[in-house]
C-alpha positions as CSV (number, residue, x, y, z in Angstrom):
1,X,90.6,133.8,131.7
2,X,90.4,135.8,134.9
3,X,86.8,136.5,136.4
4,X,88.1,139.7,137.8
5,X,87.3,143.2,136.3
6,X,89.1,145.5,134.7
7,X,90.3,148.5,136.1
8,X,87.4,151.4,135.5
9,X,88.3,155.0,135.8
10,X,84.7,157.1,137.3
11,X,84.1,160.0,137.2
12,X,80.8,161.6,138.8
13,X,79.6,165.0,138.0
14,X,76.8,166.6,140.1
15,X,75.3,169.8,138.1
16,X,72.4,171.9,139.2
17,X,69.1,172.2,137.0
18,X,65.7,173.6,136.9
19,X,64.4,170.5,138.4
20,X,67.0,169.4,141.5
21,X,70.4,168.1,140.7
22,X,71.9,166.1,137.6
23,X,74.2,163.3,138.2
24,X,76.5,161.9,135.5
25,X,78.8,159.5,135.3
26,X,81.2,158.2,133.1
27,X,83.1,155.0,132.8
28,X,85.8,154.3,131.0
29,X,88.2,151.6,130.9
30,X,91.8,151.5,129.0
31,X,90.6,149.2,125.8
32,X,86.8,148.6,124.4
33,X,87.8,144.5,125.3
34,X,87.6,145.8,128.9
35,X,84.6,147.8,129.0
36,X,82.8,144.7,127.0
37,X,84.2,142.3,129.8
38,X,82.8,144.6,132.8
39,X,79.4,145.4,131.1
40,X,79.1,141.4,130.4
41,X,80.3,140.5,134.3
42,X,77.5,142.8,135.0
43,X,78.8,145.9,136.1
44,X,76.3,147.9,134.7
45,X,73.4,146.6,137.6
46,X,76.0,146.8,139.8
47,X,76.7,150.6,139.7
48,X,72.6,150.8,139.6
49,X,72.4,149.3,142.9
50,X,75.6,151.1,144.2
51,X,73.3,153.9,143.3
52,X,69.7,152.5,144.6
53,X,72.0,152.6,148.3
54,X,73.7,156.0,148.1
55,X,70.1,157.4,147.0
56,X,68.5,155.1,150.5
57,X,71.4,156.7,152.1
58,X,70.8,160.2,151.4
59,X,66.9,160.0,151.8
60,X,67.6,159.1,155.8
61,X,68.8,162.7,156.4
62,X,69.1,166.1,155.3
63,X,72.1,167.0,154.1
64,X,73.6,169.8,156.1
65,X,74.4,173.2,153.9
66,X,77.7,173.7,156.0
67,X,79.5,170.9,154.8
68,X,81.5,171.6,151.7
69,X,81.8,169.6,148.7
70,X,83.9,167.0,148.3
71,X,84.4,166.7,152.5
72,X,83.5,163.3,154.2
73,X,81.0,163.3,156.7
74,X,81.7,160.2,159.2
75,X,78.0,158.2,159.5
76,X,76.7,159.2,155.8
């Protein structure tokens, strides 16, 4: 048995609400025996705390209205 993960396929959706912005994400993984052997290796706390640093990330500065979606800004 390998100890490495199964190939997961993400895909993040940020939507705008009355309250801020709503972030969803989806996992999927190409047979139910995968996504039971990621979720049991832990991968659910793992994408939490992938999270809990992005949000750390983010609350350092503002993000700047110029840049466009989906462009990488060096040093965020």
């Amino acid at each position: 048995m390998t100890t490495e993960l199964p190939p997961t396929f993400v895909t993040i959706t940020l939507d705008e609400d009355a309250t801020g912005t709503r972030f969803t994400a989806h996992l999927r993984y190409q047979s139910a025996v995968d996504g039971e052997r990621a979720f049991s290796r832990g991968v659910e706390r793992g994408f939490g705390q992938a999270l809990d640093q992005l949000d750390a990330l983010l609350a350092l500065k503002p993000i700047d209205d110029a840049v466009q979606p989906g462009t990488h800004v060096a040093g965020r």
